[in-house]
C-alpha positions as CSV (number, residue, x, y, z in Angstrom):
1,X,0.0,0.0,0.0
2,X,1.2,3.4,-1.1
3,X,2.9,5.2,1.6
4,X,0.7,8.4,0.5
5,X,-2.6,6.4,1.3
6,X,-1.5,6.0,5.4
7,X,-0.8,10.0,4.9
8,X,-4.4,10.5,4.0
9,X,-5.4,8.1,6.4
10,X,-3.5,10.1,9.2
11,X,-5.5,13.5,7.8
12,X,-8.6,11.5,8.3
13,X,-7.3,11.1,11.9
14,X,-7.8,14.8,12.8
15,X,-11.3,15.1,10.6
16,X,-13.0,12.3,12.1
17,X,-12.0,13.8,15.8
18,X,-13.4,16.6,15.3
19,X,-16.3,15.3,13.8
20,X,-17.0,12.4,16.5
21,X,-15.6,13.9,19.3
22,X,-19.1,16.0,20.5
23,X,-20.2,12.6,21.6
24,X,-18.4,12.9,24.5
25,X,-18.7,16.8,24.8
26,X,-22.4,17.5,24.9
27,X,-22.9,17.6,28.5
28,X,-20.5,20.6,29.5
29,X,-21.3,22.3,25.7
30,X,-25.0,22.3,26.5
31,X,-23.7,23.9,30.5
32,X,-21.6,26.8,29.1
33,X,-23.7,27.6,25.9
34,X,-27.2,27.5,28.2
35,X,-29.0,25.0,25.7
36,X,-30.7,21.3,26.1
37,X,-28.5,18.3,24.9
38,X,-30.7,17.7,22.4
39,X,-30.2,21.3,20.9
40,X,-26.4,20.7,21.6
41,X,-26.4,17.3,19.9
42,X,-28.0,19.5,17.0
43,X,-24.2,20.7,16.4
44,X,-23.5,17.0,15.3
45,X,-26.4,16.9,12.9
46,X,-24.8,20.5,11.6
47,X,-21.6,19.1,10.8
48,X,-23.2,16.0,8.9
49,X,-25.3,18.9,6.9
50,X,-22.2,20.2,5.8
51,X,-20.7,17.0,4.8
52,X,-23.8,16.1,2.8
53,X,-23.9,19.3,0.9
54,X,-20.0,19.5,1.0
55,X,-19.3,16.6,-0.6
56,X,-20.9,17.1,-4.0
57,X,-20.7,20.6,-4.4
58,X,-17.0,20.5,-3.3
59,X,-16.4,17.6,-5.6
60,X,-17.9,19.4,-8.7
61,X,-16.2,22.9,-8.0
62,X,-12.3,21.2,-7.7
63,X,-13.4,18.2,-10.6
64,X,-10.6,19.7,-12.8
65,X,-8.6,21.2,-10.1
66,X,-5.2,19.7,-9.3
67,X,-5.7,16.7,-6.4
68,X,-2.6,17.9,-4.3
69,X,-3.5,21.3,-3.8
70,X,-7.0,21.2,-3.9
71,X,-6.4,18.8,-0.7
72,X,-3.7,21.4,0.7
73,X,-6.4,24.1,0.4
74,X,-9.1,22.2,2.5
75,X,-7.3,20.6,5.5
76,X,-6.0,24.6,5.9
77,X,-9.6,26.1,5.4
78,X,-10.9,23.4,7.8
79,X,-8.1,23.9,10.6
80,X,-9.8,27.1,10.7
81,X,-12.8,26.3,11.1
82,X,-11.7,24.5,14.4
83,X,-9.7,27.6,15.7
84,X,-13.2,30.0,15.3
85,X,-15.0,27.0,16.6
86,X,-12.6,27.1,19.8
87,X,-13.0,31.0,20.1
88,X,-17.0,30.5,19.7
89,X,-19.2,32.9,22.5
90,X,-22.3,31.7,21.2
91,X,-23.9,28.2,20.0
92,X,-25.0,30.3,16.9
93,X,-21.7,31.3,16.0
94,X,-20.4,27.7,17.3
95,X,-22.8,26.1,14.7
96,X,-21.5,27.9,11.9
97,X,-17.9,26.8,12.7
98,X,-19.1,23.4,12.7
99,X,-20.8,23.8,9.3
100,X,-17.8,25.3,7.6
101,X,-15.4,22.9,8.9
102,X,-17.4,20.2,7.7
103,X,-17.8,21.3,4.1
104,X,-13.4,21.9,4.0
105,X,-14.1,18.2,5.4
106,X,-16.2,16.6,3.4
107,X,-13.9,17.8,0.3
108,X,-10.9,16.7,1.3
109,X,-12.8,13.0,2.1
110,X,-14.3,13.5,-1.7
111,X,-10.6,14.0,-3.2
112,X,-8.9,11.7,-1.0
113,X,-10.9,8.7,-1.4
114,X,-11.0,9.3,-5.3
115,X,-6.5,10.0,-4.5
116,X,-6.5,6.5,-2.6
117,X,-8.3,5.0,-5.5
118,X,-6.1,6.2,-8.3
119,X,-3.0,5.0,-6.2
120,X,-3.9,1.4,-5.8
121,X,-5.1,-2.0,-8.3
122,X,-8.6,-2.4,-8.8
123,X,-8.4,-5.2,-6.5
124,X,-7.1,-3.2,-3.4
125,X,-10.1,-0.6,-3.6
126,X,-11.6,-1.7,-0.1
127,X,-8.1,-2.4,1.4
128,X,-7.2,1.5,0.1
129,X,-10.1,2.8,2.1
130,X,-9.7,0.9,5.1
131,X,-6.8,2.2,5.3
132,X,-8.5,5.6,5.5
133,X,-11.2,4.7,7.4
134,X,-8.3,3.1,9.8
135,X,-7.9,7.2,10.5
136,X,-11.4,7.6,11.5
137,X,-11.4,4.6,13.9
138,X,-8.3,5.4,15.3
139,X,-9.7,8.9,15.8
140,X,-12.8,7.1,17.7
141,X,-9.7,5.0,19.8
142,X,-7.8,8.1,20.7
143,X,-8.9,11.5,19.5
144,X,-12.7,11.6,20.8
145,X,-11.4,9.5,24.3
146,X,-9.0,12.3,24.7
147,X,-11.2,15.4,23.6
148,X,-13.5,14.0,26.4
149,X,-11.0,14.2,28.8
150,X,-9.8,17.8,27.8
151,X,-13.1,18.8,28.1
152,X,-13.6,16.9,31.5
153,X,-10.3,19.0,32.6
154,X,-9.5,21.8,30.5
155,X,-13.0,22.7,29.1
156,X,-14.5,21.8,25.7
157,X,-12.8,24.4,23.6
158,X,-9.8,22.8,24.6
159,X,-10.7,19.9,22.1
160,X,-11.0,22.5,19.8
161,X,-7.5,23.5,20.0
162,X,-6.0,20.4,19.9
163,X,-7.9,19.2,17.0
164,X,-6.3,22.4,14.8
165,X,-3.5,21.3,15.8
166,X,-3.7,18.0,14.4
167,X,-4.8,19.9,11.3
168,X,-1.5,21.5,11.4
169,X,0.4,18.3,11.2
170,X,-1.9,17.1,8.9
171,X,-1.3,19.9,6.5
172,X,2.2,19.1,6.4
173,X,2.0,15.8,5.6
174,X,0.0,16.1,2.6
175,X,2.7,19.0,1.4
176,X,5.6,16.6,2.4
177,X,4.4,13.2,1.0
178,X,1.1,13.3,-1.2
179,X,2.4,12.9,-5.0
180,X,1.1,14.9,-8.0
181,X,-1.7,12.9,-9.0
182,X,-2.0,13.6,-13.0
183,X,-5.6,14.6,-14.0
184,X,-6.7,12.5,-16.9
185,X,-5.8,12.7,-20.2
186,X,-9.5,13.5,-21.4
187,X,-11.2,16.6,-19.0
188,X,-13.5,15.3,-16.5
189,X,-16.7,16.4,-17.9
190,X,-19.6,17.3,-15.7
191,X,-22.2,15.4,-17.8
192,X,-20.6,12.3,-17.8
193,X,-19.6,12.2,-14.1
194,X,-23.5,13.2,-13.3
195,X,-24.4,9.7,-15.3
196,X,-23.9,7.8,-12.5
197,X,-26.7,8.9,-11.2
198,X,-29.0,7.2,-14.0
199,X,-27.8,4.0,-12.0
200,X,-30.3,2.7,-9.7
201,X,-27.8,0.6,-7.8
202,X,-25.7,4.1,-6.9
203,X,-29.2,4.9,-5.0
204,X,-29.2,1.8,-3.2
205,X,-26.0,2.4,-2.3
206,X,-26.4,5.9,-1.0
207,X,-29.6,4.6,1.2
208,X,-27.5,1.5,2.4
209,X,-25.0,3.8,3.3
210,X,-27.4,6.8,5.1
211,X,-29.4,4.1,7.0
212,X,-26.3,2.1,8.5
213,X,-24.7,4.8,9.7
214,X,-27.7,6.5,11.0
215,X,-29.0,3.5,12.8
216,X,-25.6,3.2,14.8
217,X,-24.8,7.2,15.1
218,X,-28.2,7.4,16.5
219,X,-27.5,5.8,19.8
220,X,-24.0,6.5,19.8
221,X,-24.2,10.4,19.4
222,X,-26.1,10.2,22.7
223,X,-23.7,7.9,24.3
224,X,-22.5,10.1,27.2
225,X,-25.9,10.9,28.6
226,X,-26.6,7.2,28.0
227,X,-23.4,6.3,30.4
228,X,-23.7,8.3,33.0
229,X,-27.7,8.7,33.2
230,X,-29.0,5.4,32.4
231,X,-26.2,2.9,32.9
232,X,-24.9,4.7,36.5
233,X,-21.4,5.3,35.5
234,X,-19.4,8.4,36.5
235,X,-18.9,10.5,34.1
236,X,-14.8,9.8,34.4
237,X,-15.7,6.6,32.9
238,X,-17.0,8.4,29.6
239,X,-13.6,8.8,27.5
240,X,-12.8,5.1,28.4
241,X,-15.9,3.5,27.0
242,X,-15.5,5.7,24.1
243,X,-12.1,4.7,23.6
244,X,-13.4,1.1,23.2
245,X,-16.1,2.2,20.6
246,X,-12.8,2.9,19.1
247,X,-10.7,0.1,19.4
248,X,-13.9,-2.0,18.2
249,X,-14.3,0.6,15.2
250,X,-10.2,-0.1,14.1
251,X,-10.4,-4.0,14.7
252,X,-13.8,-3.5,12.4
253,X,-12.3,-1.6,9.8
254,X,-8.9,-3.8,9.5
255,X,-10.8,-7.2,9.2
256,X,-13.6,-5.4,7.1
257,X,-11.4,-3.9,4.5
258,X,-9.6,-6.9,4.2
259,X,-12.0,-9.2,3.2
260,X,-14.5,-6.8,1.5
261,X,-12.9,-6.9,-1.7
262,X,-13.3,-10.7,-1.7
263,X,-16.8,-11.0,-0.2
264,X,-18.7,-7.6,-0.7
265,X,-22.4,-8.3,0.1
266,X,-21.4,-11.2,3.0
267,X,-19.8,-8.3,4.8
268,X,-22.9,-5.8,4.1
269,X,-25.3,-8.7,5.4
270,X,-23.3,-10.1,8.4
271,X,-21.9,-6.0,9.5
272,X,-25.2,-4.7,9.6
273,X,-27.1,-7.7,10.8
274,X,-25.0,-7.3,14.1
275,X,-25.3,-3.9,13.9
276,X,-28.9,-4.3,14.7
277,X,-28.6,-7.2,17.1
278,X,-26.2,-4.9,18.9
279,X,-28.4,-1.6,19.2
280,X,-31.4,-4.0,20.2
281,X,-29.4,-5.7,23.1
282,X,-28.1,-2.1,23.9
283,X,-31.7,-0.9,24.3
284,X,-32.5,-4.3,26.6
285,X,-29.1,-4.4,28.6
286,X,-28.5,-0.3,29.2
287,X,-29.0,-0.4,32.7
288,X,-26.0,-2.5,33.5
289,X,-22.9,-0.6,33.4
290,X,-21.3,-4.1,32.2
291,X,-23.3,-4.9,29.5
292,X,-23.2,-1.2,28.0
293,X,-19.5,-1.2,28.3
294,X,-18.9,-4.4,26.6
295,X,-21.5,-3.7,23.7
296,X,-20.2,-0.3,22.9
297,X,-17.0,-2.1,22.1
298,X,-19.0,-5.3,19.9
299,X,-20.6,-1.7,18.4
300,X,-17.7,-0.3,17.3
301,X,-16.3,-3.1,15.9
302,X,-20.0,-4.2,13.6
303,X,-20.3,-0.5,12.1
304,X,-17.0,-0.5,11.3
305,X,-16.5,-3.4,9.9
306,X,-19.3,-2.4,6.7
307,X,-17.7,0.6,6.3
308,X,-14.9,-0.5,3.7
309,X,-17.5,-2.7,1.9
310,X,-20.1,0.5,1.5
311,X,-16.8,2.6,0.4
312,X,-16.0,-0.5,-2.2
313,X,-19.2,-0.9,-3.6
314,X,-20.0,3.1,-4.7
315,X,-16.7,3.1,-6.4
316,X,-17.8,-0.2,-8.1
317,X,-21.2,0.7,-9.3
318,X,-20.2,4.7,-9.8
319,X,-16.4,4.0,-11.5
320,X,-16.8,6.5,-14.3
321,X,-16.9,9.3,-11.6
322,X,-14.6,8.4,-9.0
323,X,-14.7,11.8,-7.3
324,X,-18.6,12.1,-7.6
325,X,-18.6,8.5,-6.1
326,X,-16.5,9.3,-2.9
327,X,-18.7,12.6,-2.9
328,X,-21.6,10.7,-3.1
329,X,-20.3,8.2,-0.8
330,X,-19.1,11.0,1.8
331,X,-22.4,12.9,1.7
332,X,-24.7,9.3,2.3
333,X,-22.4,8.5,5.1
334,X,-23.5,12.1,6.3
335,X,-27.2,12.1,6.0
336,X,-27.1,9.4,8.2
337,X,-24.9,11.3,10.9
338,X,-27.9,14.3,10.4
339,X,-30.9,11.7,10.5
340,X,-29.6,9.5,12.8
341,X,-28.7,12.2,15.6
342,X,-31.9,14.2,14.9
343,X,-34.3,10.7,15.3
344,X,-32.5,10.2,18.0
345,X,-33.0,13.7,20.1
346,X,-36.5,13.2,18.6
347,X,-37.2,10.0,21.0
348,X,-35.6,11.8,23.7
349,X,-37.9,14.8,23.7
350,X,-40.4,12.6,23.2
351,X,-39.5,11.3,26.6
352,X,-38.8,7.9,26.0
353,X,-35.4,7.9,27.6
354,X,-31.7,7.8,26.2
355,X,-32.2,4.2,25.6
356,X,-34.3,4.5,23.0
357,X,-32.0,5.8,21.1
358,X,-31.0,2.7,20.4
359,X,-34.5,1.0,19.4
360,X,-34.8,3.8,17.0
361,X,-31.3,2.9,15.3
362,X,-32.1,-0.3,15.3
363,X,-35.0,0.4,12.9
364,X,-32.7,1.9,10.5
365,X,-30.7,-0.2,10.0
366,X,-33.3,-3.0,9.6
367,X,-34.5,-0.9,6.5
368,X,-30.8,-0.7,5.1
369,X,-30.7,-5.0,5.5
370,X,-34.0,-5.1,3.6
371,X,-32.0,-2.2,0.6
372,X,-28.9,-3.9,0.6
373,X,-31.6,-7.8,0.1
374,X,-32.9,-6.0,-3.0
375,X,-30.0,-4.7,-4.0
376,X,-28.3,-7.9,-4.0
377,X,-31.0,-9.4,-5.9
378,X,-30.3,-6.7,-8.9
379,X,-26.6,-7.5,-8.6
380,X,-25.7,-9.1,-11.7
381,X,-28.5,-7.7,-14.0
382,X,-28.5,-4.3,-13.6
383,X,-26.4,-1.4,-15.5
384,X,-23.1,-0.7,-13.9
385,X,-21.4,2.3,-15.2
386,X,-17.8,1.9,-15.3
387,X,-14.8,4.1,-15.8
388,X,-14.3,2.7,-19.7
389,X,-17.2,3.8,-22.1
390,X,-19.3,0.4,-22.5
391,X,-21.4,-0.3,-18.9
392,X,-20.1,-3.8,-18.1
393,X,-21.9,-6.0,-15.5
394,X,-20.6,-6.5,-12.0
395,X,-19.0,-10.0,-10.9
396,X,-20.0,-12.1,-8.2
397,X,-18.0,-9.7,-5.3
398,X,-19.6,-6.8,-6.6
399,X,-16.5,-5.3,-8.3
400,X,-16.5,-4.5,-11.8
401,X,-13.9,-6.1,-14.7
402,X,-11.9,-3.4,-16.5
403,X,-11.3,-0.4,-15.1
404,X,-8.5,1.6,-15.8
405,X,-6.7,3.2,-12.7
406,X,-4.5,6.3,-12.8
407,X,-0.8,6.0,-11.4
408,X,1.0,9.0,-9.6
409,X,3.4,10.6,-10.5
410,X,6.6,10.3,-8.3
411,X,7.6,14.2,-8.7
């Protein structure tokens, strides 16, 4: 694996902090910025409305853009965003930050999953983005654990802080070690890219995607409440627990992206189908600190474990547009973060308790088994677009024969 891939992987390391890390921050936001925590969880849901609108539009604006600097320009723009987000006096102004940052975010994801892509054989495409997703779950191991604990002991903006500072080291990275990635030979034409989007297995795809995410983000964005209010632990115990959401989400991601690429829908079926087991026994066992602990970790690990395979298979179905498929891919991923959050803060105004959060993910991500049943019954028969000009028809792991992957430069 390309050195350049574990350099965007490292990158993701600082985005997916600052995009998870509110989970355990909510509590002592909602104190200093006088809101509920449902209105404060709303600053999660804010981020993921960035990402979703982000993605595409960010992905359209840079399509004939140079890779390297258009990636230089948004881990920058979205190290900034963290720094106003740390100098925030109001949730207003706070919620802005969190919107801006995400859309620098969710372009850099766009253009670095379609960079990991180009660096790497056809047959590596779910290894490539486990690698990158590695970033994230790492992120979930020690980034969101240890913004809890600076806001346990420093305050929240102190998270804020660190995380542009991870930016910073981020930023030189991709200067230092990203290659030139040559843009095509043949301009990346708007209409073409858009065509993927004729494809009804791209849409299956994008609902898989929003609907296993949401169902697990759903409970988990309401974790620390959950903990501390439900289960009886201190709230000490917070970063800890989140930390093993973490070390369940890399374990996940390593064995998912590994044998993804060999058995695509097996992955999507068993992932998700624990997944929902998971958030059901969640619901059931929250009262017991013991069983909570241990199930955040079995949590972790389950959503995690799909992600590489839902990466995999947009790139497969969506090859003729590789940056509108990790666009497309980024802002799915999203609109599950924003429905999943906002369902969830719905049950709790509702007052049927923190635990419910996780009955109400577990109905998501029921619906995205039933997509990804129908969606394995089209495999095979319906029109893939691929990166070559003819639409070829996907193979038994979901990947499709023939297409052509750009090589880096080494200057």
């Amino acid at each position: 694996m390309p050195l350049a891939v574990y350099i965007l992987g490292l990158s993701v390391f600082a985005l997916g902090t600052s995009e998870f890390m509110l989970s355990g921050l909510l509590p002592p936001i909602a104190d200093d910025m006088d809101v509920s925590i449902p209105r404060a969880g709303l600053l999660i849901s804010a981020f993921a409305i960035g990402m979703v609108v982000g993605a595409p539009l960010l992905a359209v604006a840079t399509l004939r853009l140079p890779r390297k600097t258009t990636l230089v320009t948004l881990i920058s723009l979205f190290g900034l965003g963290q720094i106003a987000g740390a100098l925030a006096p109001t949730y207003e102004i706070l919620f802005a930050s969190r919107v801006v940052s995400a859309l620098a975010c969710a372009g850099f994801w766009a253009v670095g999953a379609a960079v990991a892509i180009a660096m790497v054989p056809f047959t590596s495409r779910a290894r490539a983005m486990g690698v990158m997703i590695g970033g994230l779950s790492i992120a979930n191991v020690l980034g969101v654990p240890a913004g809890a604990f600076l806001g346990e002991h420093l305050g929240w903006r102190s998270a804020f802080w660190a995380v542009a500072a991870a930016s910073a080291i981020a930023l030189a990275g991709v200067v230092t070690l990203i290659p030139r990635i040559p843009l095509p030979d043949e301009k990346p034409r708007l209409r073409r890219e858009l065509s993927i989007y004729r494809d009804r297995q791209v849409w299956l795809s994008v609902a898989i995607t929003a609907l296993a995410a949401g169902g697990v983000f759903c409970a988990f964005s309401y974790l620390a409440p959950l903990l501390t209010d439900v289960s009886g632990l201190d709230a000490g115990w917070v970063p800890s627990v989140l930390a093993l959401f973490g070390i369940g989400a890399l374990i996940g991601t390593t064995v998912g992206g590994r044998v993804a690429d060999a058995h695509l829908f097996g992955v999507l079926l068993s992932g998700i189908t624990a997944s929902t087991v998971l958030l059901a026994a969640l619901a059931l066992f929250a009262p017991n600190p013991a069983a909570t602990v241990v199930l955040t970790l079995l949590l972790g690990f389950s959503a995690f474990f799909t992600a590489p395979a839902l990466n995999a298979r947009m790139f497969n179905v969506a090859g003729a547009a590789p940056t509108l498929a990790g666009a497309t891919t980024t802002a799915a991923f999203n609109v599950g973060n924003t429905g999943g959050p906002w369902l969830g803060g719905t049950v709790i105004d509702a007052d049927f308790g923190f635990a419910s959060t996780a009955w109400a993910g577990a109905a998501m991500t029921i619906a995205a088994l039933a997509l990804v049943g129908i969606s394995l019954r089209l495999h095979g028969r319906s029109r893939v677009i691929a990166s070559s000009t003819r639409h070829e028809t996907a193979d038994v792991s979901g990947t499709v024969p023939g297409v052509g992957v750009c090589r880096p430069s080494t200057d």
